[in-house]
TISE-271424 format. One line per 2 residues: number of its first residue (from 1); their letters; for each residue x, y, z of C-alpha. Coordinates in steps of 0.5 Angstrom, whole numbers. Layout:
<rs>
NUM) a) X:Y:Z; ... $
</rs>
This chain:
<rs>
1) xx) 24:-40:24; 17:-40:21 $
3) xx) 10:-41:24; 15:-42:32 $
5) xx) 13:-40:38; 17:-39:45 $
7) xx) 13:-40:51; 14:-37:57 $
9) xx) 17:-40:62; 12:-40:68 $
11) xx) 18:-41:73; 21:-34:72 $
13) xx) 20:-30:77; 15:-24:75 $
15) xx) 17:-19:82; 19:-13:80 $
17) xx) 26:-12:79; 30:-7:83 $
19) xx) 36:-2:80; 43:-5:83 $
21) xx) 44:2:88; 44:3:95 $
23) xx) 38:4:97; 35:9:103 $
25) xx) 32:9:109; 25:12:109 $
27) xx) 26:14:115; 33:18:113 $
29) xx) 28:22:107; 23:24:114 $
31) xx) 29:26:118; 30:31:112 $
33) xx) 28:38:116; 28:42:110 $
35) xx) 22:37:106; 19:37:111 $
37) xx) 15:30:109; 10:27:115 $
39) xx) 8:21:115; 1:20:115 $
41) xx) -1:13:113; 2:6:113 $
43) xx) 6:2:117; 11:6:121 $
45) xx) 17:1:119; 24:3:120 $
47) xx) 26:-2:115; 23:1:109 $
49) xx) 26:3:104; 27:7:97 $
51) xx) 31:5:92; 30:12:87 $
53) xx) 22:17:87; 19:18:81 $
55) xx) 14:23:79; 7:21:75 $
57) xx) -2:23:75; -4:17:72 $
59) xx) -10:14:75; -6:7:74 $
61) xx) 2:8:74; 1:1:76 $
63) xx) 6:-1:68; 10:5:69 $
65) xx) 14:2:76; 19:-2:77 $
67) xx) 19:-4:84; 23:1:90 $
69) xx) 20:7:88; 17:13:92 $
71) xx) 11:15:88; 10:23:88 $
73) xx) 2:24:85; -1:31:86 $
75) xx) -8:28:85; -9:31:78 $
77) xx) -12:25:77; -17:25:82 $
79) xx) -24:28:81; -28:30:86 $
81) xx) -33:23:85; -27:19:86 $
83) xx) -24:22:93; -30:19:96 $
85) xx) -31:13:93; -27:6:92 $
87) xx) -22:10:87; -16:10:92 $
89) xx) -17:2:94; -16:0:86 $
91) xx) -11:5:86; -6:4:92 $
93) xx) -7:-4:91; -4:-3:84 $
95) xx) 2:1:86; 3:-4:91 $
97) xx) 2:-10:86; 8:-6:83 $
99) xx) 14:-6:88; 12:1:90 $
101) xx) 15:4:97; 11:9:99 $
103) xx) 7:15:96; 8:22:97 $
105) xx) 2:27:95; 4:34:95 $
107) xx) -2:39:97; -2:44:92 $
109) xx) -4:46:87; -10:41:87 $
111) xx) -12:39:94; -12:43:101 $
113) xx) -11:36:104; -10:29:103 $
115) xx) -16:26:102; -19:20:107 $
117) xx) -20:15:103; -12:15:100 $
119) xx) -10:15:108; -15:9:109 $
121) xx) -13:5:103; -6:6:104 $
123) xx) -7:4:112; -12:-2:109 $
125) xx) -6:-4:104; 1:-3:110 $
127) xx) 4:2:104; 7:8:108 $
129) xx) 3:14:105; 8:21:106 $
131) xx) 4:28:106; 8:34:102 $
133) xx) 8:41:104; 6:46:99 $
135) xx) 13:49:100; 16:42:98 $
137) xx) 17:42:91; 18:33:87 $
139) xx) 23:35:85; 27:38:91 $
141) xx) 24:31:94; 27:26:88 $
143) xx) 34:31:89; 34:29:97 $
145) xx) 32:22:95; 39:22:90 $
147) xx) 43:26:95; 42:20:101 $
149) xx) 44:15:95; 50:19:92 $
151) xx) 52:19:101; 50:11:102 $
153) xx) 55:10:95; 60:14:99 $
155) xx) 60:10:105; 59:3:102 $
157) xx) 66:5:99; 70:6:104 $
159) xx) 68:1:108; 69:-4:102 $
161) xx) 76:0:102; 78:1:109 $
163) xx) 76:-8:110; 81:-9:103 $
165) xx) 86:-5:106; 86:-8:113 $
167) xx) 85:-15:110; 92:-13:106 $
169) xx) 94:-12:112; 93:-18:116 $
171) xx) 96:-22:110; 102:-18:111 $
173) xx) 103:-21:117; 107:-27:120 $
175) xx) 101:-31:123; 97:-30:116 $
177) xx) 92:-35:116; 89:-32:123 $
179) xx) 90:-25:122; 85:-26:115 $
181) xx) 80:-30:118; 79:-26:125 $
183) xx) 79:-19:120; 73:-23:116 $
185) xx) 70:-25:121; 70:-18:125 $
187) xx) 67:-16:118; 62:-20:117 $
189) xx) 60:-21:123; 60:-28:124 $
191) xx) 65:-34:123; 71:-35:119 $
193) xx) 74:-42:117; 79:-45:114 $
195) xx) 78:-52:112; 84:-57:108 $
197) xx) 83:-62:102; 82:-67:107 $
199) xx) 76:-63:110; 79:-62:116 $
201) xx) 78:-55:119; 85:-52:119 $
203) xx) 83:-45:123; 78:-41:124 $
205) xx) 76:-35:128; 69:-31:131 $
207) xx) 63:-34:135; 63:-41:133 $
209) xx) 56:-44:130; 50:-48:132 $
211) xx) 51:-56:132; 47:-56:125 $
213) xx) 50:-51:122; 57:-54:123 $
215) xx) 53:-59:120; 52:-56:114 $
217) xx) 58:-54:112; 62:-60:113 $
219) xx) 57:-63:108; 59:-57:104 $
221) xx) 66:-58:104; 65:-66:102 $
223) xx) 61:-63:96; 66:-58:93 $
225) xx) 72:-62:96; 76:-65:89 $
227) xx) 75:-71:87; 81:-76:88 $
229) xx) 86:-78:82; 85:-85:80 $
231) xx) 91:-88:78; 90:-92:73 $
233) xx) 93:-100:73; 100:-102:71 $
235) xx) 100:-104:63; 94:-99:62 $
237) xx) 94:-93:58; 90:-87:61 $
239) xx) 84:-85:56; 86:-78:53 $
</rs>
C-alpha cells in the first residue's frame, strides 16, 4: 500500500546465521599433515569450529561473511603503513563482529611472514589466527575444509542409520517399551521416560535426573497432558 512503511522488528536476532551442515573441528584441519597450517595466535580452543572457508583481500570483509567461516586473505590489502599501525585491530574486530572462526594468512606472495600487529590483534580479539605455508594453496585448504565436511555428513549418517535400525529392532522385541527406551537412553545419552495420559511414569530407562529436573518434567507432562472431555448435561445439546 501506498506511503506504508515496515519497521524492523528489533526483537529479531541479527547473529550471523550459520549454513545447516556438520561443521569441523579446527583442530581436525591442524592435524592436516599435508596444509601444513600453524596455529599462531588466538585461543587454542579445541571446541572451535569451521562450518566452510572463504577466500577475500577486502580491507573490510566484514558484509560479505556469514558467520563460521575460516577466512584466507593474503595481505594483498595491507600497505606497508597499515602492518604497523592500528590497521589489523579495526579489521580482525570486524570479522570477529561477523561470526568469523578463524584467519589464515597465506606467506606468499605478498609478506615473508605474518605481521605482528595481525598476531597481536588476533591475540587481543581471542580469534584463532592460522599461518599458511607458501606451499599451501586456499584452494587446497577450502577442499580440506570441504573433504572434512563430506566425512563428518558420513559419519552422521551412519550413526543416524545404525540408532534407527537398532530402535527398529528393540521395538521388535517381546518387552517393547523397555527395549526403545533403554536404546534412547544409551543414544542420548541420558534418560528415557514413558509417562501414561494420567501423568504417571510408566517406565523409564538410564541415569535417572536430579529432584529438579524430575520436577520440571512433571509440570510438562501436566501442560501437554489432554484436556479432559466434558460431558455435556442430561437434556442439553452439545455445541457444533
Amino acid at each position: 500500500m501506498e506511503g506504508m512503511h515496515i519497521m524492523p522488528d528489533a526483537s529479531v536476532s541479527l547473529a550471523p546465521a550459520v549454513p545447516p551442515t556438520p561443521p569441523i573441528p579446527l583442530s581436525a584441519l591442524l592435524a592436516r599433515e599435508d596444509l601444513a597450517l600453524r596455529l599462531i595466535a588466538g585461543p587454542a580452543d579445541r571446541g572451535t569450529v569451521i562450518h566452510w572457508a572463504h577466500t577475500s583481500e577486502m580491507a573490510d570483509p566484514y558484509p560479505y561473511l556469514l558467520g563460521g567461516e575460516l577466512l584466507l586473505t593474503a595481505g594483498v590489502h595491507v600497505t606497508p603503513a597499515d602492518a604497523t599501525g592500528p590497521y589489523f585491530d579495526t579489521y580482525v574486530s570486524r570479522v570477529a563482529a561477523a561470526g568469523g572462526a578463524a584467519i589464515g594468512f597465506g606467506l606468499a606472495p605478498v609478506h615473508d611472514s605474518v605481521p605482528r600487529t595481525l598476531v597481536a590483534a588476533c591475540d587481543a580479539h581471542g580469534l584463532p589466527l592460522l599461518e599458511v605455508p607458501t606451499q599451501t594453496t586456499f584452494s587446497g585448504v577450502a577442499r580440506a575444509v570441504w573433504q572434512l565436511m563430506a566425512q563428518a555428513r558420513l559419519a552422521e549418517l551412519r550413526r543416524v542409520t545404525e540408532a534407527q535400525q537398532r530402535l527398529a529392532a528393540a521395538a521388535s522385541r517381546p518387552d517393547p517399551v523397555p527395549s526403545v527406551l533403554r536404546q534412547l537412553a544409551q543414544r542420548l545419552t541420558g534418560w528415557a521416560a514413558l509417562y501414561g495420559p494420567d501423568g504417571a511414569e510408566i517406565a523409564s530407562a538410564g541415569r535417572a535426573p536430579h529432584d529438579a529436573a524430575r520436577q520440571a518434567l512433571a509440570h510438562l507432562t501436566d501442560v501437554v497432558r489432554p484436556a479432559p472431555a466434558t460431558t455435556a448435561p442430561a437434556g442439553t445439546t452439545p455445541p457444533g
